[in-house]
Structures are given as structure tokens and as C-alpha cells.
N, C-alpha and C positions, 0 to 999 in steps of 0.2 A: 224377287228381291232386286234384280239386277234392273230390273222397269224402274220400279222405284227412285234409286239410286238416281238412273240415269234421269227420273224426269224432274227430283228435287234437285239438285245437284246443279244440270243445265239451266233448271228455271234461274237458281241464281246466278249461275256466271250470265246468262243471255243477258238477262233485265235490272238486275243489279250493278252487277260488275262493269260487263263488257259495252250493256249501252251508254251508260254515263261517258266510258272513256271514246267510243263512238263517234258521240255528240258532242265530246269535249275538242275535238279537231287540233289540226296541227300542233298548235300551243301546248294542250297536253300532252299529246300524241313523242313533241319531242323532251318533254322534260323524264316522260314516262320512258324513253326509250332509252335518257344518259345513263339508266340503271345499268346497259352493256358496258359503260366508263370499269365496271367492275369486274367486268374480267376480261379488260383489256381492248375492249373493241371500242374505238373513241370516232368515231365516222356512221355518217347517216340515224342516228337517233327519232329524226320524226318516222324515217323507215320503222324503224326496230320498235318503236312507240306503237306506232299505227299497224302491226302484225300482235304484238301484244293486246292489243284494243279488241284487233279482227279475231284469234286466238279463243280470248273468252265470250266474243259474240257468237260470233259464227260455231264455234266449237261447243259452246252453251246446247242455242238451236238444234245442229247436229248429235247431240246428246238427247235431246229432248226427243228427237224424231226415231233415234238409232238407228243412223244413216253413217255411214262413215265413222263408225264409234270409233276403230283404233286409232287410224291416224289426228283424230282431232283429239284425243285421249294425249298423245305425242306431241304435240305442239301446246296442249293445257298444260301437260309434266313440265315442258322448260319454262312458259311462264311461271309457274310457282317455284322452280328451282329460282329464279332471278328476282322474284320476289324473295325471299329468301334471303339470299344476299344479300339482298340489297338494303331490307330490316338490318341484317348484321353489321354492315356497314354502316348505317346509320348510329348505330349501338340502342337500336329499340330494345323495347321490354322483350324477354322470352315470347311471351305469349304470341308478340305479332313475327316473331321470329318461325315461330311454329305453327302456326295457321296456316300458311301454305305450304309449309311440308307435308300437314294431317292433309292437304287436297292435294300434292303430289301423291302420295300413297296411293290416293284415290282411283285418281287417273293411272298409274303403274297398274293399278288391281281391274281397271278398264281396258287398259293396252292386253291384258293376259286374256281378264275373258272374253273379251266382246262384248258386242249388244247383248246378247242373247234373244232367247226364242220371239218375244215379242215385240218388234224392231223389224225396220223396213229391210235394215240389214240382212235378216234373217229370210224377210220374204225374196230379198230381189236375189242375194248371194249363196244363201243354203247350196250345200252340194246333197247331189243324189244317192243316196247312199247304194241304192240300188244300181247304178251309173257303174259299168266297168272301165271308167277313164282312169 
């Protein structure tokens, strides 16, 4: 289940989401990053743009492969917390208010468990259980 997850999930933040904003360089990068204007961080925007960009790409990939699942799990949960936001601040529809909460959940429920068993994670990181360390 957790394969799954991780390899629908990633496909869409890598290839949908995260390359577009990628591809979309600087220009997006800093419109996408004034979203920080909202809570309160009004400096380096194409920064905070272009970690948001890198976030659902890389963090996508990383998902796909179950490599690094928690911490890229961690860095997808604040993108959608600021997505979030920043629908609210908008005063969008519920609906787009809550799309990226239901993928915070997501990613929260990824930070907990892990890759799981079939994930590189699993292959390079597994402890030995047999290991008296």
C-alpha cells in the first residue's frame, strides 16, 4: 500500500506539479514564493519560490524511488501548509482550500511511516534486527 502511495503521489508532484514550476524559473519561482508575504516573511521570495518548486520535484522523485521518504515528506507538508494559506488568503473556494491539506495529511502519514519495505530506503537504511547495536 505504502509503494503505491508513494509511486502515485510522487508521480504527480514530480511531473505535474513540481516540473512545471521547475521550468517556470525565476519569474514564477518569485511570485510562487510571495505566498511567505503570509506569514510574515516578506524577503527572498524567488528563494522560497524555487525550494517550493524543488520540494515537489525533487521530493516527488524521491517518493517515487523511496529514498529519503521522511525528510522530503517534511519539506512536501510545508508546501501544502503555504499552499493552504495562501488559497485562504486569497479567499478561494473551500475545495482549493483543502486540496492541499488532504496532501498534507498525506505527507504527515509519510513522515510517520516511512518508505516502507519496498523502497531503496528500506534496502540501504534497514537496521539489523539481529545487530546488538
Amino acid at each position: 500500500g505504502i509503494l503505491a502511495l508513494r509511486l502515485t503521489v510522487g508521480f504527480g508532484f514530480a511531473f505535474i506539479y513540481g516540473l512545471m514550476k521547475i521550468e517556470g524559473g525565476p519569474e514564477l519561482w518569485a511570485m510562487i514564493g510571495g505566498s511567505m508575504s503570509n506569514i510574515g516573511i516578506t524577503f527572498g521570495h524567488t528563494f522560497w519560490g524555487f525550494m517550493a518548486s524543488l520540494s515537489e520535484f525533487g521530493g516527488g522523485i524521491l517518493l517515487m524511488l523511496g529514498l529519503f521518504v521522511r525528510p522530503a515528506a517534511l519539506f512536501m507538508a510545508f508546501t501544502m501548509i503555504m499552499a493552504s494559506i495562501t488559497h485562504l488568503a486569497m479567499k478561494d473556494q473551500w475545495y482549493n482550500v483543502f486540496q492541499p491539506l488532504e496532501m498534507f495529511g498525506v505527507f504527515i502519514a509519510l513522515l510517520f511511516l516511512g518508505a516502507g519495505k519496498y523502497s531503496l530506503d528500506y534496502l540501504f537504511f534497514k537496521k539489523n534486527k539481529n545487530s546488538l547495536n
